[in-house]
Structure formats: structure tokens, C-alpha cells
C-alpha positions in Angstrom: 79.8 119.2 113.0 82.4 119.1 115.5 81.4 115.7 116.7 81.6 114.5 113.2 84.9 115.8 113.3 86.1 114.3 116.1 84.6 110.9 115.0 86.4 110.9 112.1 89.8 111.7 113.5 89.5 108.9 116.2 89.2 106.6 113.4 92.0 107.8 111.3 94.0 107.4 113.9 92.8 104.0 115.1 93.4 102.5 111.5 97.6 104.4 111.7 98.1 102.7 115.2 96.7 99.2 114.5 98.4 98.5 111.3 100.8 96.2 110.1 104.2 98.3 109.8 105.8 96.0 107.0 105.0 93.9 104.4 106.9 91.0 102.3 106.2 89.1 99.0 105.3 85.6 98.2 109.1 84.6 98.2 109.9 86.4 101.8 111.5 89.6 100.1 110.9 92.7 102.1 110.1 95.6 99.6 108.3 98.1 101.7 109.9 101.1 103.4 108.1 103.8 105.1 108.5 107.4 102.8 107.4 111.3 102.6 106.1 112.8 99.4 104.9 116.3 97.7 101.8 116.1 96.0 100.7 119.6 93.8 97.2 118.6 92.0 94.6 120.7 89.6 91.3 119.8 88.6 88.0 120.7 88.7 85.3 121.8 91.6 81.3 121.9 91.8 79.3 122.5 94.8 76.0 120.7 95.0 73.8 124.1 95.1 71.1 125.0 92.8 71.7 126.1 89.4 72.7 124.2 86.2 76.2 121.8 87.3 78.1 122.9 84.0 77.0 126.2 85.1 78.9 125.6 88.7 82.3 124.0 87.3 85.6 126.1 88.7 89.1 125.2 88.8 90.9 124.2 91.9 94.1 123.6 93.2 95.5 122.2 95.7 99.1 121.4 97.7 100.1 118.8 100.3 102.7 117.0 102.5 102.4 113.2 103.5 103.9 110.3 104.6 103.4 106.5 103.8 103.5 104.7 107.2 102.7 101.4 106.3 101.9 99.5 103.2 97.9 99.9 104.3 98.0 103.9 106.1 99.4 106.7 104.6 98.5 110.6 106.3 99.0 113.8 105.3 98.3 117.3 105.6 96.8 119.7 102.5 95.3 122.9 101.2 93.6 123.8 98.5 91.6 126.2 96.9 91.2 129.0 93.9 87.7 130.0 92.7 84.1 128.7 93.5 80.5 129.8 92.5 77.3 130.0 93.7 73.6 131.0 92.1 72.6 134.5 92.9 69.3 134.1 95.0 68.2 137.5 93.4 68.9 137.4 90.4 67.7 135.0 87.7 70.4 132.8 85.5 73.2 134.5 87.2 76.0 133.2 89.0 78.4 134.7 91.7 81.8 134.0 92.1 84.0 133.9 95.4 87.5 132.8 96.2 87.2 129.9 98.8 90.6 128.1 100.5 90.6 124.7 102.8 92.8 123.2 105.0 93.0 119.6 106.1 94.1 116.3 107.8 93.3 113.2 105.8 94.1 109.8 106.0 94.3 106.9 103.5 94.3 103.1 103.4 95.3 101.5 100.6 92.9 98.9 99.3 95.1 96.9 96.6 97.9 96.1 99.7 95.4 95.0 102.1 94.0 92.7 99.4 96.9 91.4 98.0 99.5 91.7 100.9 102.2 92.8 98.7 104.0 96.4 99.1 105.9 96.4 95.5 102.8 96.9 92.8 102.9 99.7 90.5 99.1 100.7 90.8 97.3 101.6 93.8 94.1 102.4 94.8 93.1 104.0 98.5 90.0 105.1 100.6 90.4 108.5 101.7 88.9 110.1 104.8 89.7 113.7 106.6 88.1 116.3 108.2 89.9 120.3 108.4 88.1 123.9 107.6 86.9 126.0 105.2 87.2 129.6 104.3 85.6 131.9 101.8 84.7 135.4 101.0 81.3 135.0 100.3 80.4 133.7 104.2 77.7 136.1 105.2 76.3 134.7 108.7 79.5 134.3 111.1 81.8 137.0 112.3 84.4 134.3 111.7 85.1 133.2 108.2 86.6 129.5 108.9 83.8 126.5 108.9 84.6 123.1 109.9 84.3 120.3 107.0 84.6 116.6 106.4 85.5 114.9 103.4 85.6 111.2 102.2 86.7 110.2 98.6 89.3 107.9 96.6 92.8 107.7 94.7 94.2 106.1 92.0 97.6 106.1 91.7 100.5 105.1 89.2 104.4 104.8 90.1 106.1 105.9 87.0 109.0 105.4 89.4 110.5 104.8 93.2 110.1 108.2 93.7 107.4 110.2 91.3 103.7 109.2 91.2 100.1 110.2 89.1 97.2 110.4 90.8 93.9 110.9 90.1 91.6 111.7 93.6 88.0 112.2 93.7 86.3 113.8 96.5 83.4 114.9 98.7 83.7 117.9 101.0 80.2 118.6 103.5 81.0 121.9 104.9 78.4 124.9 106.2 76.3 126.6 104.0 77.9 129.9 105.2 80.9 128.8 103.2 79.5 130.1 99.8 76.9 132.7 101.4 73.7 130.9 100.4 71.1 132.9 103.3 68.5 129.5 103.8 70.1 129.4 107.5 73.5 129.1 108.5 72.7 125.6 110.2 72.4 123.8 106.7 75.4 121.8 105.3 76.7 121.6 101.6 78.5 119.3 99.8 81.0 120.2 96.9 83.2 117.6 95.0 86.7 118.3 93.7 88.5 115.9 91.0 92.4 116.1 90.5 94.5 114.9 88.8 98.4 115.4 90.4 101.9 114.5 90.5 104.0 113.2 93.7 107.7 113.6 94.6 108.2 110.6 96.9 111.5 110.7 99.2 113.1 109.7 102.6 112.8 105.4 101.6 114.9 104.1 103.9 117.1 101.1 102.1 116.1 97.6 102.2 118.3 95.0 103.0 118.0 92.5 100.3 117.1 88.5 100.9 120.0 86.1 100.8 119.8 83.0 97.5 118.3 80.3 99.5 121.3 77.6 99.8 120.8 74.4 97.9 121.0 71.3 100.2 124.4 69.5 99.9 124.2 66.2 98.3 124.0 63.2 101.2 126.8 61.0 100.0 127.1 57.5 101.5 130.3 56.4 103.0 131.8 54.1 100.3 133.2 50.3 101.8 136.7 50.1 102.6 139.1 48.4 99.8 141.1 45.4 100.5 144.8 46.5 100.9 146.7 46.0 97.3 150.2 44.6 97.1 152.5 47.6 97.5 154.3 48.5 94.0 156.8 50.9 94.2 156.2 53.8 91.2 157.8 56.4 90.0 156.4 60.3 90.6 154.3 61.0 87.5 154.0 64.7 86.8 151.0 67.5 87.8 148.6 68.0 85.9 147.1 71.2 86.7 143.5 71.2 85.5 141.4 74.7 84.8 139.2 75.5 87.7 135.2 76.4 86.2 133.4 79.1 86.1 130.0 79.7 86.9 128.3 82.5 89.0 125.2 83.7 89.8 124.0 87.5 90.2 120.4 87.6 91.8 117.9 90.6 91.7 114.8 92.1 93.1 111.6 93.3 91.0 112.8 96.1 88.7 116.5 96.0 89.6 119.2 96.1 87.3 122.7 97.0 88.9 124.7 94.1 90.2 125.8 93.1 93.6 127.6 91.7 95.3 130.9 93.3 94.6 132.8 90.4 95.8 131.2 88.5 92.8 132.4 90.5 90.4 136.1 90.5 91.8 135.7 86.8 92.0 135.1 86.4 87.8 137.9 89.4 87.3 140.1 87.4 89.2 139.6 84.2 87.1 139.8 86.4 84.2 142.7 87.1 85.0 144.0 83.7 85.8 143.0 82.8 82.7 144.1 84.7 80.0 143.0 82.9 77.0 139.6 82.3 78.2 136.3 83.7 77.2 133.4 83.8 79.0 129.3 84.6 78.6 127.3 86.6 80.6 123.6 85.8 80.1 120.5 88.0 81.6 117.4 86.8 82.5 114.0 87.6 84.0 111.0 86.0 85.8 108.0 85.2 83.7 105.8 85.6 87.1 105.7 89.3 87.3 105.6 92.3 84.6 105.3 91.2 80.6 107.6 89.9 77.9 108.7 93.3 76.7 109.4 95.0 80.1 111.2 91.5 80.9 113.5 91.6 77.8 113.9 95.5 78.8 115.8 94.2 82.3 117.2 90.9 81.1 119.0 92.8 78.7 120.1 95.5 81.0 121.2 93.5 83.8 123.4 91.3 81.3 125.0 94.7 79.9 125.3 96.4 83.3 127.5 93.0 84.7 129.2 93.5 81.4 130.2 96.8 82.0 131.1 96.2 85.6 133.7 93.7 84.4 135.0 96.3 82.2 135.5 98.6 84.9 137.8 96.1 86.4 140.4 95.3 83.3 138.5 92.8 81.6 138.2 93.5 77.8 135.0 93.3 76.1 136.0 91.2 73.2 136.4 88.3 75.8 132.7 88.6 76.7 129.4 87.5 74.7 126.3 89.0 76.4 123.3 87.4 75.8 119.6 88.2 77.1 116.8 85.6 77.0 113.9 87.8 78.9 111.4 85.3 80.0 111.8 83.0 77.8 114.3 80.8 79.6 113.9 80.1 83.0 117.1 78.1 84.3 115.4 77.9 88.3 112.3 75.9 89.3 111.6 78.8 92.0 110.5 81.9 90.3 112.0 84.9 91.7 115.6 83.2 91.2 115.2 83.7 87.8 115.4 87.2 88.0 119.1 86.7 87.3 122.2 87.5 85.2 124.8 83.7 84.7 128.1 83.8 84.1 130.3 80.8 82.8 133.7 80.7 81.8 135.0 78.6 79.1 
């Protein structure tokens, strides 16, 4: 057992230290930062003993601590226990109960990131791999009650948000037999299985720093031939004409962001705004038809268009100078995808 153990955390630890540490979508945007999180779970746990399984089911719960060190590894440390049971060797169609507690290190590698190289989806599904001890009241052959164990199962996780997850893990513990008192020699090993389901607190994201608009080239304008000199005419000054400077700026966003930046955009349209007085001007949200669905698109088309809205308010501008529009996915004013993840703004 202990050489199993051993095996097993040489390879966790090969798979943390030979990872890639970051991770970037198809457009170059970094959207991975390393994070903690608090897991608490409850489910369900049979040991693979005789007896009837329906006969063996007893609940389980469990706590741990972990951290997300790449977009592939993730470790983290847990315990979990409650009730088990076991088939009375004496006794016919009876069934003896025992408190029974585990601690352990496991490691995880998430399967849909090293697939799909991208950091930023809401589902995820890892490996999972670990090896700790076990300890129960109903050990009979050791003067110690702790028994090493090994364990190997999956996870499937859902991010409701950037920092609270579901999960649903499945698992496969091989411990000692001496674990649940069984007397067929204390050199045998049982399995038991444990399903889950739990909520995680995820924290400590460090902030990303967000990807510049890619500059459009300036247009390559050719030198134009020099006129012939014209017959000197002497004038008189005509007066300035003073013509109205446009307006027309551009907020970009990453996937599933809604407030807008930078500031110094929004001073710039307050500004003209303010300039011009008499003016009106549209502010129209959009999203990008390559990621999430119509209604989640319309969702943050509509509230990035009302959140530059309100921002504008904040600075003096009144609201019944400004029509807000939202067009979801439906509209896509850029050739390059994740530009359109935007909110426009023309003056008129």
C-alpha cells in the first residue's frame, strides 16, 4: 500500500510541475487566473462488501480546501466522513453500522481545458487522483486505527458564476479491510464509492489585464502631383465656418462582461456632450454570435448599452438626450468576432 501511495503522489506532482501556467483564447485574450476555493459536499457512500448494495447505502459528507494552479491542475486537500456499514459475519440479514472519517491529498486535471485550450468555459470536467488515510471504529486487527487509501474518480462541474461552482464527483476509495472490521485477514483491500454532489466558494483571482482593440491599418495614401502655380488674385477674408466635430466611439468587452471601460472614453463623449448642447446621441449594445446563445446575448447586449447609459448619467448628461438600443446577436458591425462584443456610440 505504501508504494501505491507513493506512486501516486510522484505523479500528482509530476502533472502540477509540468503544466502550462496560462492559457488564452482563440483571439489572444488571457482569461485564466490562478484561484483558491471551499468546497462542502453530501451524497451518498457504499462499500463493495457482501450483502445486498441498497442494503449498504449511507450518507457521507465531506469538506475541502483547494487551489486551481493552472487551467489543466488543480490540488487540494479534504476530509470526509459520517456513517458506514458493514454485514455482520454472524448474524444473518443483519447489518452493522460504524462511524468512519478520511483524510486526503488529491489532485485534478481538467479534461475539457486540455482538449480545447481555452480557460473561460462554464462546464468542466476533471480526472481525479489522491491517496490519504482512513479511520473507523469498527477496525478490529491494528492497535492503530488510521489505514492508508487510494482513490481515483471524476468531476463535473458548473460555474454559476466567477466565484461559486456545482459539482457533482464520483469516486473510488481502495483502503484495508480493517477499515470496516470485516475478520477475512487484515492483508485484504476494499473498495467503497462515494457520489457528491457540492458547492464551491472560489476566491483570490488575481485581475487580468484586458487585450488592447487591435489598430486598424491607416489608409496608404499616394502623394498627389504638384499643381501648376495659378495667377495670384487678391481676395477678400471670407468668414469661419466652424463645422461640428463627429462622434463615434467604441466600448470593447470580454466574454460575460458588462461594465464599461475605459474611463477616458466616457469623459471623451461627456465632453462632446457638453460641447454640444443641442445634440442627441445613441448608444447601441451588442454581442458576439460566436459564443453563448441568442437569449444570453440579448441579456448582455442590453446590459452593456444601459450600463454606458448610466455612466453618462453619472457625468451630467441627461437621459432624454440618449436612445439606447440593443441588437444581441443579431447585428454584427465587425468582420472579427470578439469585437463585436461591443457597445457604439454616435453623436448626431
Amino acid at each position: 500500500m505504501k508504494k501505491y501511495i507513493f506512486l501516486a503522489l510522484t505523479a500528482l506532482f509530476a502533472l502540477t510541475a509540468n503544466a502550462q501556467t496560462g492559457s488564452c483564447d482563440n483571439n489572444g485574450a488571457c482569461c485564466f487566473s490562478p484561484y483558491w476555493y471551499i468546497q462542502a459536499q453530501g451524497g451518498v457512500q457504499i462499500p463493495y462488501t457482501p450483502g445486498k448494495r441498497g442494503d449498504l447505502i449511507s450518507p457521507v459528507f465531506g469538506l475541502n480546501v483547494g487551489r486551481q494552479v493552472t487551467p489543466l491542475v488543480g490540488v487540494r486537500l479534504g476530509a470526509e466522513g459520517w456513517d458506514s456499514k458493514v454485514k455482520d459475519q454472524y448474524v444473518a440479514d443483519t447489518y452493522n453500522k460504524f462511524k468512519y472519517y478520511a483524510v486526503s491529498f488529491d489532485a485534478t486535471l481538467n479534461l475539457v481545458n486540455l482538449f480545447t485550450k481555452k480557460a473561460c468555459t462554464p462546464l468542466a470536467f476533471y480526472l481525479l487522483g489522491g491517496a490519504g488515510y482512513t479511520w473507523s471504529e469498527a477496525t478490529l486487527t491494528s492497535s492503530t486505527k488510521f489505514a492508508p487509501a487510494v482513490r481515483v474518480g471524476a468531476i463535473l462541474e458548473a460555474r454559476l458564476c466567477k466565484n461559486v461552482s456545482l459539482t457533482l464527483e464520483h469516486r473510488m476509495t481502495n483502503t484495508s479491510t480493517q477499515w470496516n472490521g470485516r475478520i477475512d485477514g487484515d492483508k485484504q483491500h476494499d473498495w467503497y464509492s462515494s457520489t457528491l454532489l457540492g458547492v464551491a466558494f472560489n476566491f483570490g483571482h488575481k485581475k487580468v489585464a484586458k487585450p488592447a482593440p487591435a489598430a486598424e491599418p491607416a489608409p496608404v495614401v499616394e502623394p498627389a502631383p504638384a499643381p501648376a502655380p495659378a495667377p495670384v488674385v487678391e481676395k477678400k477674408p471670407e468668414p469661419v465656418v466652424v463645422k461640428d466635430e463627429p462622434l463615434k466611439e467604441t466600448f470593447f468587452y470580454l466574454i460575460r462582461e458588462s461594465d464599461p471601460d475605459p474611463e477616458t472614453i466616457l469623459n471623451k463623449i461627456a465632453d462632446w456632450c457638453k460641447k454640444y448642447p443641442a445634440k442627441k446621441i445613441t448608444v447601441s449594445g451588442y454581442a458576439d454570435k460566436g459564443t453563448g446563445n441568442a437569449k444570453i446575448n440579448a441579456k448582455y447586449a442590453q446590459q452593456r448599452a444601459e450600463k454606458v447609459a448610466k455612466s453618462l448619467q453619472s457625468k451630467g448628461i441627461d437621459a432624454n438626450r440618449m436612445t439606447v438600443n440593443s441588437y444581441g446577436d443579431t447585428v454584427q458591425p465587425y468582420t472579427e468576432n470578439d469585437r463585436n462584443r461591443c457597445v457604439i456610440v454616435v453623436g448626431e
